[in-house]
C-alpha positions as CSV (number, residue, x, y, z in Angstrom):
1,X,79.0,162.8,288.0
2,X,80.3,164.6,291.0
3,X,83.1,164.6,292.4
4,X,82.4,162.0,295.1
5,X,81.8,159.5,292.6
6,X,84.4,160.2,290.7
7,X,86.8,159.8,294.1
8,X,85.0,156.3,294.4
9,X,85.4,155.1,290.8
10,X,89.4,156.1,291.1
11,X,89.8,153.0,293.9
12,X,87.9,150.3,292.1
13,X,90.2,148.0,290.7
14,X,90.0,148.6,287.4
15,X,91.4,152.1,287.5
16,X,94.2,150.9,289.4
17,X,95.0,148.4,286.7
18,X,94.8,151.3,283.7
19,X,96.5,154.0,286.0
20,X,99.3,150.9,286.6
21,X,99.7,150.5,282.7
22,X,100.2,154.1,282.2
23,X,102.7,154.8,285.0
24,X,104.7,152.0,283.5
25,X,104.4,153.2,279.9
26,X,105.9,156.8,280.9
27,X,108.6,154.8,283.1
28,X,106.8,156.3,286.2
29,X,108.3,159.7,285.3
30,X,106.5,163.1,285.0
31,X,105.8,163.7,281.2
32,X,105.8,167.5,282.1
33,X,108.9,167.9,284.4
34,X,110.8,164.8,284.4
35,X,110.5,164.1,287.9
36,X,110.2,160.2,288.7
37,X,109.9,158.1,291.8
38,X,113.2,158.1,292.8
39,X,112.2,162.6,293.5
40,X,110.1,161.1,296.2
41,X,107.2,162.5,294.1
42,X,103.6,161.5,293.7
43,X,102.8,160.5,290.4
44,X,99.2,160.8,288.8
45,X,97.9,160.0,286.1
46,X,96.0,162.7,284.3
47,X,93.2,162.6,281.8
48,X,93.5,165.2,278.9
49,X,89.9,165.2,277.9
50,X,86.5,163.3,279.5
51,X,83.8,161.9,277.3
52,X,80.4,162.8,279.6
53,X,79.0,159.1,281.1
54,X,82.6,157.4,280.5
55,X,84.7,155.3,283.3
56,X,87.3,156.7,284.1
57,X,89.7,153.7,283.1
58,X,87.9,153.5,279.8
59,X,90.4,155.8,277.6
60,X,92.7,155.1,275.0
61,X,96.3,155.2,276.0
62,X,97.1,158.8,274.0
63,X,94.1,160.4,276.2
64,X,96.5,159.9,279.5
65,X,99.5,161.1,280.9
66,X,101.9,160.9,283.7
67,X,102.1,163.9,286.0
68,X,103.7,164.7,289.1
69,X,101.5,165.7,292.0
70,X,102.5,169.5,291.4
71,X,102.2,169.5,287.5
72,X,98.7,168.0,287.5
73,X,98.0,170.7,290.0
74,X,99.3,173.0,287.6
75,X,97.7,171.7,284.5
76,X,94.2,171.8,285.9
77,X,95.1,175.5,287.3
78,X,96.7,176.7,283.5
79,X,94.5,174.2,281.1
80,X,90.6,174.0,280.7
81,X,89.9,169.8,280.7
82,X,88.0,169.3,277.6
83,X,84.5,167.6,278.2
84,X,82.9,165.6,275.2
């Protein structure tokens, strides 16, 4: 999957549910820096591994993470993403 169609499965609904769940379960806070919404921050949420031919909203909880916008920059710069 390119990464068009990965930038089109991130707005179906469905990911906006599962990214919702995991923004509240880190208290919509940066796991890496502490940085939260009230920082004025983007939060992500970040995959820590992909499993080839999965959707992107079909991971367990444990395989996401809350990141800032500038921490998920800097874990894809610092951290090869695992693919299965």
């Amino acid at each position: 999957m390119d990464k068009e169609e990965y930038g089109i499965l991130l707005k179906d609904w469905m990911w906006k549910e599962r990214r919702s769940e995991i923004l509240q379960r880190d208290d919509y806070t940066c796991q890496r820096c502490y940085a939260d919404r009230s920082n004025d921050v983007l939060l992500n949420v970040h995959h820590k591994y992909y499993i080839e031919g999965r959707m992107p909203w079909d991971y367990p909880d444990d395989a996401l993470v809350t990141l800032c916008e500038e921490c998920h920059k800097k874990e894809h710069q610092e951290n090869e993403i695992e693919i299965y």
